[in-house]
C-alpha positions in Angstrom: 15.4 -14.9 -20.4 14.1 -15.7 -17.0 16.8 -13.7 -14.5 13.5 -11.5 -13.7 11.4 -14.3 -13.3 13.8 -16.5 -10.8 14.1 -13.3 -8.9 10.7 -12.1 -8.6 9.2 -15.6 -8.4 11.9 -16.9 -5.4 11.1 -12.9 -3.2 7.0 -13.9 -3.7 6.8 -17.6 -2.8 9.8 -18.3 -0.6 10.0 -14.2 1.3 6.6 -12.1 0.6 4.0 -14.9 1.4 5.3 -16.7 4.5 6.6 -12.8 5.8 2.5 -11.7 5.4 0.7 -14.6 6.2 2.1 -14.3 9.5 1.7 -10.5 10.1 -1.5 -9.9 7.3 -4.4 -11.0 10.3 -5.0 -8.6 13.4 -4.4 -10.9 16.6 -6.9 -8.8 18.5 -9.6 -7.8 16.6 -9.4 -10.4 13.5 -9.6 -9.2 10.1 -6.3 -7.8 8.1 -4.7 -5.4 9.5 -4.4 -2.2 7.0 -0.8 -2.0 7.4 2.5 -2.7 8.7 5.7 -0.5 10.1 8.3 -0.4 7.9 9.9 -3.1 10.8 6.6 -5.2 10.0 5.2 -4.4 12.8 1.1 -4.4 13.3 -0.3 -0.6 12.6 -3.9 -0.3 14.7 -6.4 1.7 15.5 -7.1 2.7 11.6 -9.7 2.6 9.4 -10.1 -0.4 7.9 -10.8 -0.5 3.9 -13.2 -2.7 2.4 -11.2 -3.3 -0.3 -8.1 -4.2 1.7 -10.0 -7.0 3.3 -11.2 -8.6 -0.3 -7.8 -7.9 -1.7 -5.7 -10.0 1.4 -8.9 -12.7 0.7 -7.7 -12.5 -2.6 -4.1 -13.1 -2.1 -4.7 -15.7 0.2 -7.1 -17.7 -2.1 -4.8 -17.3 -5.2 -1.8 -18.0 -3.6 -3.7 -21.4 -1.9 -4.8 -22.4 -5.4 -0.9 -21.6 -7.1 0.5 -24.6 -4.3 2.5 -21.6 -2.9 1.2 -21.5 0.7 -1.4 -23.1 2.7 -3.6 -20.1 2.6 -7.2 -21.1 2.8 -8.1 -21.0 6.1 -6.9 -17.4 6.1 -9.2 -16.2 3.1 -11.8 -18.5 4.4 -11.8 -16.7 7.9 -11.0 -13.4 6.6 -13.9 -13.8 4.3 -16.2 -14.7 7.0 -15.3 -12.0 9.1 -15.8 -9.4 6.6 -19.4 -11.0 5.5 -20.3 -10.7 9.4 -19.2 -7.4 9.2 -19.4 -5.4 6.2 -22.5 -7.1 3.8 -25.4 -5.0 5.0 -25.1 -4.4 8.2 -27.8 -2.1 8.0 -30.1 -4.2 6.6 -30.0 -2.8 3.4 -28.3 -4.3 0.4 -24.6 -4.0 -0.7 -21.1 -4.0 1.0 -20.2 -0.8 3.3 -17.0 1.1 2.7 -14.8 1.0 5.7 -14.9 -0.2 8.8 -13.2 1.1 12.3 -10.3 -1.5 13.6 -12.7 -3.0 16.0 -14.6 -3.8 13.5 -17.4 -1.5 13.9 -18.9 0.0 10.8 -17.2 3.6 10.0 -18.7 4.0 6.5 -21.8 2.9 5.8 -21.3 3.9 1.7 -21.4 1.7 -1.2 -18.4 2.3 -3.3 -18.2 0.5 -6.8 -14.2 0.1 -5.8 -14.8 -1.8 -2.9 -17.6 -3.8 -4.7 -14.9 -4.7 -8.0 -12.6 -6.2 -5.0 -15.2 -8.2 -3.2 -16.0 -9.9 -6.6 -12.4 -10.5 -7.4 -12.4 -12.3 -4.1 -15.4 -14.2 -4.3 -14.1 -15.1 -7.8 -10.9 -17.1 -6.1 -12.7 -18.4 -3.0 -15.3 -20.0 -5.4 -12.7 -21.6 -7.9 -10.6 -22.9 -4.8 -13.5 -24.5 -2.7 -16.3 -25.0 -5.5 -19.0 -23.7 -2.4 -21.8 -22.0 -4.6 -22.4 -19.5 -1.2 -19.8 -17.4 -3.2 -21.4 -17.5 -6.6 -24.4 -17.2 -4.9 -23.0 -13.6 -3.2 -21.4 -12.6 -6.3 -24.6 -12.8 -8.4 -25.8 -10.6 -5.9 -23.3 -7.7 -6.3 -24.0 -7.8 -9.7 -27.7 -7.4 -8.9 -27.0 -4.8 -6.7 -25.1 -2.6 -8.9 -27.3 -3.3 -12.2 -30.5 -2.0 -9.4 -28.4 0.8 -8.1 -25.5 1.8 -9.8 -26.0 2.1 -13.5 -26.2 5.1 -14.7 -28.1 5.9 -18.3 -24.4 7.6 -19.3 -22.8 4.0 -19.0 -20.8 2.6 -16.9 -21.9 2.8 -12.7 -22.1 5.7 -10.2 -18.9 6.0 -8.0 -20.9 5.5 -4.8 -23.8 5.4 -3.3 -23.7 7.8 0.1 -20.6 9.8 -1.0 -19.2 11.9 -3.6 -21.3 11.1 -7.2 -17.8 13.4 -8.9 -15.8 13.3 -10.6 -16.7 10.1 -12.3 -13.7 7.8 -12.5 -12.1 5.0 -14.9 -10.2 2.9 -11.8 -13.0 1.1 -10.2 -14.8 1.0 -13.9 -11.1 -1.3 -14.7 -11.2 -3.1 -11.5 -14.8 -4.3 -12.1 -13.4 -5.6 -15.8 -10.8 -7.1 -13.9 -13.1 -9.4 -11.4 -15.3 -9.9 -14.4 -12.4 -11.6 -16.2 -11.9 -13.2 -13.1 -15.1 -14.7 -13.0 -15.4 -15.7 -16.7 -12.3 -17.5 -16.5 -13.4 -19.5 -12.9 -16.9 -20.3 -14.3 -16.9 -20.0 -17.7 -20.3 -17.9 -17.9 -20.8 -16.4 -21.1 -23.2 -14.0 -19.2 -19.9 -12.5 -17.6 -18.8 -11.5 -20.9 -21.9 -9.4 -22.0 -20.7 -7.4 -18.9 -16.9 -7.3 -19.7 -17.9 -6.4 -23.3 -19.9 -3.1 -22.0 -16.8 -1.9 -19.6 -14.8 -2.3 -22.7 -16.6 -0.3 -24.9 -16.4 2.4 -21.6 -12.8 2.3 -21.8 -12.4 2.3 -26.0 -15.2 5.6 -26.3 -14.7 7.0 -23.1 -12.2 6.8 -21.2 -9.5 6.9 -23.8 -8.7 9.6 -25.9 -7.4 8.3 -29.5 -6.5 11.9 -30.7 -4.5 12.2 -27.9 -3.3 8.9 -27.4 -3.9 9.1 -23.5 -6.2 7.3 -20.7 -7.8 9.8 -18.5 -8.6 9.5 -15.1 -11.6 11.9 -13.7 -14.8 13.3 -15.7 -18.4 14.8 -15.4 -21.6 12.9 -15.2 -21.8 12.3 -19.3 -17.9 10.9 -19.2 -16.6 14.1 -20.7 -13.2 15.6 -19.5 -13.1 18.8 -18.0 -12.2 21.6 -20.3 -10.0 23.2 -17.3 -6.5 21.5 -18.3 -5.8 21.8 -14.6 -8.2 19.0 -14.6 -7.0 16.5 -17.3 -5.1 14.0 -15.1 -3.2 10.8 -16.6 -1.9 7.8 -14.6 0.6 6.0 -16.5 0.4 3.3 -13.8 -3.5 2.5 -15.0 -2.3 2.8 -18.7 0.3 0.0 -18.1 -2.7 -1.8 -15.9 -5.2 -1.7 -18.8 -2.4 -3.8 -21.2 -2.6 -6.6 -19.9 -5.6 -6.7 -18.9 -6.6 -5.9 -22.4 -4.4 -8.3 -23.3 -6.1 -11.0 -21.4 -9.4 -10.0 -22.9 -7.8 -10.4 -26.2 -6.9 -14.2 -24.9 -10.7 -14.8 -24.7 -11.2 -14.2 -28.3 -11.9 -10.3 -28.2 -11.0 -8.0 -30.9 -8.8 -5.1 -29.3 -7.3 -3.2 -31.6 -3.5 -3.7 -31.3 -3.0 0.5 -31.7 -4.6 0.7 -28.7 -2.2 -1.0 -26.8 0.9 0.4 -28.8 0.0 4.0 -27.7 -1.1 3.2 -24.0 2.5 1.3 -23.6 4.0 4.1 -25.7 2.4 7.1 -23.2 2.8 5.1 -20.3 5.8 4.1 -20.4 7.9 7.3 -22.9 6.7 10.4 -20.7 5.1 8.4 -18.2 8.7 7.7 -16.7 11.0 9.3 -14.3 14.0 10.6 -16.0 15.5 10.2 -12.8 14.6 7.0 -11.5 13.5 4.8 -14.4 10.6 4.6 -12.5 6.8 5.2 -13.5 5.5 8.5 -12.3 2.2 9.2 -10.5 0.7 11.7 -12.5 0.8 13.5 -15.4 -0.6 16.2 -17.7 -1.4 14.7 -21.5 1.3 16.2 -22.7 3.5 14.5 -20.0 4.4 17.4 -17.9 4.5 15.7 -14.3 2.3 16.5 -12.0 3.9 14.1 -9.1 7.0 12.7 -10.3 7.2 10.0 -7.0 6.3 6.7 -7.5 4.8 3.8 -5.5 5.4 0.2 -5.5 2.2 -1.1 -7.7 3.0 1.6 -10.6 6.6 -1.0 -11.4 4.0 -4.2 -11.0 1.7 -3.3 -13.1 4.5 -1.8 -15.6 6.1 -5.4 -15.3 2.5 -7.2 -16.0 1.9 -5.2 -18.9 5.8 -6.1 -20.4 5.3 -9.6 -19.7 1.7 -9.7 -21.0 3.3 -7.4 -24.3 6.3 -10.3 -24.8 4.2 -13.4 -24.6 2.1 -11.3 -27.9 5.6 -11.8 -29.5 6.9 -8.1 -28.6 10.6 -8.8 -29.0 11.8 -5.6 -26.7 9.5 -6.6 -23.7 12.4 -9.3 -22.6 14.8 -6.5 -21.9 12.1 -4.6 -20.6 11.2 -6.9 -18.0 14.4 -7.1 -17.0 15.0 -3.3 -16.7 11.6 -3.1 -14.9 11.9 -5.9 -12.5 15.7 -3.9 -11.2 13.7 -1.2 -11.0 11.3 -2.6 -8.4 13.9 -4.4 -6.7 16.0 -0.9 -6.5 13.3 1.2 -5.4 11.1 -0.8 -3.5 12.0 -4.1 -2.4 15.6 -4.1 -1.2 16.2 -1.4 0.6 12.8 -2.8 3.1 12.8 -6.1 5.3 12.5 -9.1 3.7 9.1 -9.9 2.3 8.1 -6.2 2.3 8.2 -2.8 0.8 8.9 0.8 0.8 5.7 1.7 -1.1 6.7 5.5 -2.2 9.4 6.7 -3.5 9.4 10.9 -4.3 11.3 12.7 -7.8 14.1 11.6 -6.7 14.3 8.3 -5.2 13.8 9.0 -1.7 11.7 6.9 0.9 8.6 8.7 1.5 6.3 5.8 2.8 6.1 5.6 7.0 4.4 2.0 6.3 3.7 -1.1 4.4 0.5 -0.5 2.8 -1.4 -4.4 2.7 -2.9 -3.5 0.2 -0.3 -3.8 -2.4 0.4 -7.5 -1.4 -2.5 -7.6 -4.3 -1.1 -5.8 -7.0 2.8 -8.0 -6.3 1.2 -11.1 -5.9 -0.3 -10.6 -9.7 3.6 -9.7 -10.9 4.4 -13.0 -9.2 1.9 -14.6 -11.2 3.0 -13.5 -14.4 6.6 -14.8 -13.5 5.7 -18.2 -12.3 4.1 -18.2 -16.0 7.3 -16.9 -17.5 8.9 -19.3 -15.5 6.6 -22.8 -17.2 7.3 -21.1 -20.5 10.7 -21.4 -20.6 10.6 -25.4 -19.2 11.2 -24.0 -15.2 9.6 -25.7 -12.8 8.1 -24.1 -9.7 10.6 -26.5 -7.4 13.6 -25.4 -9.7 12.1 -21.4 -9.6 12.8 -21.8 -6.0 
């Protein structure tokens, strides 16, 4: 029952970590770097994403906290660094968007993206070094978007200082995701107030029953566009929202289980590559593709939703897990150096990624996760799992 566990589990402790924890942090200019060659090699002189910084903070902090690799001091600087760096340096309140490599600001914007990652990150620095500086920071993100984000439709504006549309569901699912994040660290019931409103986004908004879909991009009121040129699905963000529906369930919520039977049904019947097994990146409702490649977080987030989906008692997600774990490995993972990744894969199957995107160290890390849990399930210890 645990073949994809052992194998995921062994490549993200004993390869993944030790292979980016040596190549994540820019020897030059400090920070992460924003990617690698495919030879692992340092990529610079590009813009450096926000979000990439919180999400290798992230990594680093989790993974620290998991015994898996002594990876404090890394978040710990990383974090300082990016605080220095990207928390108002124009004196005026929230996180900017990008920065240049040197560190410089590029983007002075406020992105609600960027702001969901910074959370999750503060969420895992907290938990791992108890220092109330990051509560202290994250209470003030939450000030800052309640002051300039909300918007009477519900839900937050995309940005401040950049495109207002089309109004999006991702960073709205990343912000439940570092809200769960922070419940589960502190155990605020004021953090579930917020999680609760994001749901009720996601159940009368963002998904479409009738259809039994998860849309993508709408207008300032959250309605989809009537051009069908418009009506975009990811199945990789239906598969994403199952388990972390799933997780909200875990907390006590009522989520209605037809919710997640259609959403793993969509995502995972038309939402797949005839050709490679793999999830696809787009799609019209009715499952016509509108880019048939894939990328590496699409098979994670498949693979968290499966394992999520057989700890509920699903009897089919075993197999599945299997299947979808191969499926990683096949596309993505063996066919790169150890410890990294082809990220994108096109309709059929071949390499289209140049680099090693960091930023997906996030979403791999979390499938790593989900085996080391498979793996205590079943009586496995972490030393045996290795």
């Amino acid at each position: 029952m645990a073949r994809w566990a052992t194998r995921l589990h062994n490549w993200g402790v004993r390869t993944a970590l030790p292979f980016w924890a040596e190549r994540a942090w820019d020897k030059r200019f400090g920070g992460f770097l924003e990617s690698l060659s495919l030879d692992g090699q340092p990529v610079t002189g590009d813009t450096r994403r926000v979000r990439t910084q919180a999400r290798q903070i992230y990594v680093f902090a989790r993974a620290h906290h998991a015994g898996w690799l002594d990876g404090l001091d890394l978040a710990v600087e990383g974090f300082e660094l990016l605080e220095r760096r990207a928390h108002a340096p124009d004196g005026t309140p929230g996180w900017i968007h990008t920065l240049t490599a040197s560190g410089d600001v590029e983007s002075p914007a406020r992105d609600l993206y960027d702001h969901a990652f910074v959370l999750l990150a503060l969420s895992w620095l907290h938990r791992v070094t108890h220092d109330s500086h990051y509560r202290q920071l994250a209470d003030e993100i939450l000030i800052y978007l309640d002051t300039h984000l909300t918007r009477p439709q519900g839900g937050y504006a995309e940005a401040i200082g950049a495109a207002q549309l089309p109004r999006r569901q991702n960073p709205h699912m990343h912000l439940f995701e570092a809200l769960l994040a922070w419940y589960d660290a502190s155990g605020d019931a004021s953090f579930l107030t917020r999680i609760e409103d994001i749901y009720q986004l996601f159940s009368t908004r963002f998904l479409d029953r009738d259809a039994g879909v998860l849309y993508e991009f709408f207008d300032a009121d959250w309605q989809v566009s009537s051009d069908p040129a418009a009506a975009v699905v990811e199945p990789g963000h239906e598969v994403e929202w199952i388990w972390l529906l799933h997780a909200y369930r875990d907390l006590g919520a009522d989520v209605d289980e037809t919710i997640l039977d259609f959403l793993h049904a969509h995502g995972t019947g038309i939402g797949r590559n005839p050709q490679t097994g793999c999830l696809v990146a787009t799609v019209r409702p009715d499952g016509k593709p509108i880019d048939a490649g894939s990328r590496t977080w699409m098979q994670t987030e498949w693979l968290r939703a499966a394992a999520a989906r057989r700890r509920a008692g699903h009897e089919s997600a075993s197999a599945e897990l299997d299947t979808v774990c191969d499926l990683l490995f096949r596309h993505h993972l063996d066919s790169a150096i150890p410890g990294g990744w082809i990220d994108q894969i096109d309709a059929d199957g071949l390499r289209v990624a140049d680099r090693m995107p960091a930023s997906t160290l996030y979403h791999l890390l979390g499938a790593v996760v989900d085996a080391h849990r498979a793996l205590g399930e079943v009586g496995e210890s972490s030393e045996n799992a290795l």
